[in-house]
C-alpha positions in Angstrom: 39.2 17.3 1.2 36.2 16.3 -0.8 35.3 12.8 -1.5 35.7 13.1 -5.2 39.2 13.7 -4.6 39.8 11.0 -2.4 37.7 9.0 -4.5 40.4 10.5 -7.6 43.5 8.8 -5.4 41.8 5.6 -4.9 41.9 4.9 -8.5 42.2 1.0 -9.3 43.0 -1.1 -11.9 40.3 -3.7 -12.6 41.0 -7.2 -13.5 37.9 -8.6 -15.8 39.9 -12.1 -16.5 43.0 -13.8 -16.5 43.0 -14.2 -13.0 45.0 -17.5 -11.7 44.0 -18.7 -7.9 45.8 -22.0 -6.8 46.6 -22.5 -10.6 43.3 -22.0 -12.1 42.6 -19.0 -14.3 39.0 -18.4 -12.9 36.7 -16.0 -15.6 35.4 -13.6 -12.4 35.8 -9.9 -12.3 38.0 -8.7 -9.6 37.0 -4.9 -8.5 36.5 -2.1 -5.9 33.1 -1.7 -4.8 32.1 1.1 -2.4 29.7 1.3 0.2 27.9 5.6 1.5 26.0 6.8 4.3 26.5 10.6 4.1 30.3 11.6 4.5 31.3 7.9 5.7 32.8 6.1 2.4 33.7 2.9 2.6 35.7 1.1 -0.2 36.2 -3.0 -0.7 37.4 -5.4 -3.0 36.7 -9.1 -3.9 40.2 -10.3 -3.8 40.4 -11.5 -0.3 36.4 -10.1 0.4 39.1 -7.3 2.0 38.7 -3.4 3.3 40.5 -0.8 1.2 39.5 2.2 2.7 37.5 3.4 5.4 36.9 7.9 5.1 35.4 10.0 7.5 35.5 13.3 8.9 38.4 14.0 11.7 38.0 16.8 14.1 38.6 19.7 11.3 35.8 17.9 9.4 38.5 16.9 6.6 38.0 13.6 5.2 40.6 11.5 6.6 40.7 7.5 5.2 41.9 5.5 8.4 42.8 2.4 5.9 46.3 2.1 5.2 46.3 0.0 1.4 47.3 0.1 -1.9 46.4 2.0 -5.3 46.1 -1.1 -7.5 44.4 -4.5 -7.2 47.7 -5.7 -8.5 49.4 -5.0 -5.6 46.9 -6.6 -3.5 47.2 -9.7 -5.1 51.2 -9.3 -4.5 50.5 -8.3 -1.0 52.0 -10.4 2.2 51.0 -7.7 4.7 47.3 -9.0 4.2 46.4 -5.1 4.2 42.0 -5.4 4.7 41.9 -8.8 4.1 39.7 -11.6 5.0 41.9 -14.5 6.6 40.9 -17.8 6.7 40.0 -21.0 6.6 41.4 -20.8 10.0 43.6 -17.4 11.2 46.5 -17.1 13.0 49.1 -19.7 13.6 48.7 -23.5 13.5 51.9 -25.0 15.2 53.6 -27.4 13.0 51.0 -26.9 10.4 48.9 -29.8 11.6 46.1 -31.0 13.6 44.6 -34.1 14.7 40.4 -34.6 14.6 38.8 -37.8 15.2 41.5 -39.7 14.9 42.6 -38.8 12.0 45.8 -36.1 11.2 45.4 -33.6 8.6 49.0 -32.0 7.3 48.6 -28.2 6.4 50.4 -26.0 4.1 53.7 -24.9 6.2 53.7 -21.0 5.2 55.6 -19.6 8.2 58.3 -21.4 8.7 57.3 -25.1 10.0 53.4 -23.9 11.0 51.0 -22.6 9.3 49.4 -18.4 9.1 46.1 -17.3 8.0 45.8 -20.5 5.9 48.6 -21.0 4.2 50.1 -20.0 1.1 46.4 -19.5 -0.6 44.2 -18.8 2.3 41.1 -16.9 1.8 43.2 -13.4 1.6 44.4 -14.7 -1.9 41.1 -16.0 -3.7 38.8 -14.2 -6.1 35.5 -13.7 -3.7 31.6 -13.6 -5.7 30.0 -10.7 -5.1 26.4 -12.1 -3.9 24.7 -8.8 -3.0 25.6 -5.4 -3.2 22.7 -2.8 -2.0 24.1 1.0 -2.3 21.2 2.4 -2.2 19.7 1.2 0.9 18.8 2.7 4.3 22.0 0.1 5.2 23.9 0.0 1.9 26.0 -3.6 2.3 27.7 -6.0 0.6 28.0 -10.1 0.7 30.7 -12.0 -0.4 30.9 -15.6 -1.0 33.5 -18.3 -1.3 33.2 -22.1 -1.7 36.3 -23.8 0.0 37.0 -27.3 -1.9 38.2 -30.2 0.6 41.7 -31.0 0.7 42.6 -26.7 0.2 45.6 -26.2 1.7 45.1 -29.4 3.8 41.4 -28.7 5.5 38.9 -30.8 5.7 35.6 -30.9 4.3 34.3 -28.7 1.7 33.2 -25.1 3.3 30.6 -22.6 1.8 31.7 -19.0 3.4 30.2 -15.3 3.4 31.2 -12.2 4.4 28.7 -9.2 5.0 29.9 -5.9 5.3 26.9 -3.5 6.5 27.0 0.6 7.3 24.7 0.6 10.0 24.0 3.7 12.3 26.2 6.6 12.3 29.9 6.2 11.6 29.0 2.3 11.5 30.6 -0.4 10.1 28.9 -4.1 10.7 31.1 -7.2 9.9 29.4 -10.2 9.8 31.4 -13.7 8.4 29.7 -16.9 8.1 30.3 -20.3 7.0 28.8 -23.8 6.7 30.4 -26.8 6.9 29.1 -29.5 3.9 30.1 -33.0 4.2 32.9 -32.8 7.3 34.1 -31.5 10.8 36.7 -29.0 10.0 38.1 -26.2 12.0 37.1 -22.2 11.0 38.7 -19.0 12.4 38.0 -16.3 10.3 39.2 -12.6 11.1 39.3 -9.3 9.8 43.1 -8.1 9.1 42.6 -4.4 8.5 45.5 -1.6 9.6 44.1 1.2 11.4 45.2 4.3 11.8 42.9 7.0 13.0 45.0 9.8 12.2 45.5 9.1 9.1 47.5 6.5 6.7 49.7 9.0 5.5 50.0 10.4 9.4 52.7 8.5 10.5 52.8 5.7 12.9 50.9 4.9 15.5 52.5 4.7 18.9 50.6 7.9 19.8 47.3 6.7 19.5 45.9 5.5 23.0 44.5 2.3 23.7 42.0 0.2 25.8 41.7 -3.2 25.4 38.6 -5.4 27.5 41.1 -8.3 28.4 42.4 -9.2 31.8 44.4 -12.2 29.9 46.4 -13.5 26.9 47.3 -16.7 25.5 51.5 -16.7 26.1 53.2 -17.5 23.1 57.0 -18.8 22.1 57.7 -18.3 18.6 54.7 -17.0 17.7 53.1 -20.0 19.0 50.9 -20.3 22.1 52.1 -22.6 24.8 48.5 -23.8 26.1 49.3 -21.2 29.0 46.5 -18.3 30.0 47.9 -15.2 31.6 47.0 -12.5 33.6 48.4 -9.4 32.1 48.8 -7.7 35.4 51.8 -6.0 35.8 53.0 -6.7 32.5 53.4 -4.4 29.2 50.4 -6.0 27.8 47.7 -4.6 30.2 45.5 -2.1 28.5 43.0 -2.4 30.8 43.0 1.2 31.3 43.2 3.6 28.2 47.2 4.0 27.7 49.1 5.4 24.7 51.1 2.5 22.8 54.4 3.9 23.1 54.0 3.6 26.8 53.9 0.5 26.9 55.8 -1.0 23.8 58.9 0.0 24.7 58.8 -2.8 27.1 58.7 -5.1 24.1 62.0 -5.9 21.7 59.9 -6.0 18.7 55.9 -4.7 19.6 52.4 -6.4 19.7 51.7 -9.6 18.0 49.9 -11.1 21.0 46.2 -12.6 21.5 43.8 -11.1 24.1 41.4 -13.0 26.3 37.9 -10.9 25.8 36.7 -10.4 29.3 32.9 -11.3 29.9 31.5 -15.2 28.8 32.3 -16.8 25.8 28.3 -17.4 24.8 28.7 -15.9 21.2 27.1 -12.9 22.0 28.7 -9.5 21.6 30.9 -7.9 23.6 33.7 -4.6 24.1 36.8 -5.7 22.2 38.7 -2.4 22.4 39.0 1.3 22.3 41.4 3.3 20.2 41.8 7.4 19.8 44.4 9.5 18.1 44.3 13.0 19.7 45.5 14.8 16.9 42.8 14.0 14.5 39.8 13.4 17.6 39.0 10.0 15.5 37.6 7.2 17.8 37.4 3.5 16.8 35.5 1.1 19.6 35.4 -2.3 18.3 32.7 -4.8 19.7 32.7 -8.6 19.0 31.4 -12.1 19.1 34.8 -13.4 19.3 36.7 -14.7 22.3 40.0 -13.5 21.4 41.5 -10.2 19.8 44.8 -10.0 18.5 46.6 -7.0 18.9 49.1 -6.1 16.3 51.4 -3.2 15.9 52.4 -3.8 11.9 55.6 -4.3 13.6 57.9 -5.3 10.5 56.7 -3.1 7.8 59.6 -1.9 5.8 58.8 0.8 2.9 56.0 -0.4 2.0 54.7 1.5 -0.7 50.6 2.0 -0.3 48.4 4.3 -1.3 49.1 7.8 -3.0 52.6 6.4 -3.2 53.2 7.3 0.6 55.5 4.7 2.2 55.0 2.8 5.6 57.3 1.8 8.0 57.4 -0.1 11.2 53.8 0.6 13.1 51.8 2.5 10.8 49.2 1.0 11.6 47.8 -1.0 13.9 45.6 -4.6 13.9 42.4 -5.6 16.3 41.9 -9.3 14.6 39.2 -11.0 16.8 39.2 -14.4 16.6 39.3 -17.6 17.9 42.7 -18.6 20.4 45.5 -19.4 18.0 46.0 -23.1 17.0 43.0 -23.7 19.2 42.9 -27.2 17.0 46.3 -28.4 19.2 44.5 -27.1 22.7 42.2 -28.9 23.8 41.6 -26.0 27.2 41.0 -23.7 24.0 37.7 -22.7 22.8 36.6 -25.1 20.0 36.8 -24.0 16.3 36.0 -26.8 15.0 32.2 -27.0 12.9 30.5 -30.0 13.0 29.1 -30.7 9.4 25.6 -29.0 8.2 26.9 -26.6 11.6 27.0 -22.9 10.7 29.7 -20.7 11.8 29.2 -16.8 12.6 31.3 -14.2 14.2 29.9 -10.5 13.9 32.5 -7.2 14.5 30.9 -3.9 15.0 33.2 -0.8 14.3 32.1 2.3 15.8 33.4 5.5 14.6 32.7 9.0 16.4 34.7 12.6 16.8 36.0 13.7 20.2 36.0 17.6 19.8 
């Protein structure tokens, strides 16, 4: 398939005002903006700073978009998969949706029941996003976007100034790099990636077929979807990925799938490291995911339920797959955690590298 055809189903509606975040109509132009290094496409859009699609050649050298998504920037704004987005101020699950810091308790919008996901109701997956600097031209086309978090949204502290960098570097490469700077107080950040993968394809299915490594001899045990303080070997247990294994080997072991964060093997000195390996046989895609995180957490899209996403194709259960590094989950209310928190006039920076190649 040629890229003006897939360029012809990833047609999008684009919002020029009228837009309403936390009950503000703000005058900014949402929109798709696209990012090209040969036959690697890459498309984004400023609502949530999120990943629509991602097209490259599989094995047969037909243009396959790895992305799953939607057609319209509408639906994105409806969206409560967070398909591509940006998540954020802090990700993941904060027990009870709040934290104590200096002495003083800050109560968070409950979204999830009694805690709080991805930051609340209006995290950063659900706010227009400036477009700073957009070079598609360059021997690294990239884009920044920006966001200025107030103090007090959804019960943070401090106000927060926050980019995100998306940069096609090398061959098949896709740099991610988020940053943020905390004005006037200590706050906690943990920001993460949420894009769906799946390397066969988004209209291919699910992916229980795709085979996995993961660089993680531990996780952080949760109950309810919240961690108990507890680190784990995952020796002997359905969670080691260790070795390369397929994902329906192992998930069957689990009543429901993956939703579980890794413990990235090697130092936690902010420097980059293996994060994970993922191949689908059928279409020879490869994805190997590097960070500066500590933690990854794996995700199976285990509740989809006819969703309808792009080209009108429906997903179901595990069609597609997350790899969200990030800090531990509700690291605030751990103190045997890696810190979040960002001391004030502190920067904040974790980098993702997605490498792409073809296994003939």
């Amino acid at each position: 398939m040629k890229l003006s055809k897939i360029s012809i189903l990833l047609c999008f509606i684009i919002v020029a005002f009228g837009v309403v975040v936390n009950g503000t109509e703000v005058d900014e132009e949402v929109g798709i903006y696209e990012l090209q290094k040969d036959e690697f496409l890459v498309k984004f859009t400023n609502w949530g700073a999120s990943i629509v699609s991602v097209v490259l050649p599989n094995r047969d050298g037909e243009l396959t978009d790895v992305v799953l998504g939607y057609d319209s920037i509408k639906d994105y704004m409806n969206d409560s998969s967070y398909f591509g987005a940006t998540v954020g101020r802090v990700a993941n699950r904060i027990a009870g949706a709040q934290f104590t810091l200096f002495g003083i308790t800050y109560k968070l919008d409950a979204n999830a029941g009694p805690n709080m996901l991805h930051g609340g109701s209006k995290g950063f997956s659900d706010v227009v996003w400036k477009v700073i600097d957009h070079q598609k031209d360059s021997e690294s086309p990239s884009i920044t976007f920006s966001y200025y978090s107030a103090d007090g949204e959804e019960g943070f502290p401090g106000d927060l100034h926050v980019t995100m960098t998306y940069v096609l570097s090398g061959f098949y490469n896709l740099q991610v790099i988020m940053e943020a700077t905390a004005l006037h107080k200590a706050t906690p950040v943990n920001l993460a990636q949420h894009t769906y993968w799946n390397l066969g394809g988004h209209t291919s299915g699910d992916i229980l077929s795709e085979e996995v490594q993961i660089f993680a001899s531990k996780i952080t045990p949760i109950i309810k979807g919240i961690p108990t303080g507890e680190i784990a070997s995952v020796k002997g247990t359905p969670y080691d990925f260790l070795d390369p294994q397929t994902i329906d080997n192992k998930i069957k072991d689990l009543p429901n799938g993956y939703d579980i964060n890794y413990v990235i093997d090697g130092d936690n000195d902010n420097k980059i490291k293996p994060v994970a390996m993922v191949h689908d046989k059928k279409s020879g895609i490869v994805m190997k995911l590097s960070s500066t995180a500590p933690g990854v957490q794996f995700y199976t899209g285990n509740w989809k339920k006819n969703v309808k996403g792009k080209g009108g194709y429906v997903y179901q259960a595990h069609a597609g797959l997350c790899l969200e590094t990030q800090g531990f989950p509700d690291s605030v209310n751990h103190q045997n955690f890696p810190s979040q928190v960002v001391a004030p006039g502190k920067a904040y920076k974790h980098v993702m590298l997605y490498e792409f190649s073809i296994n003939a």
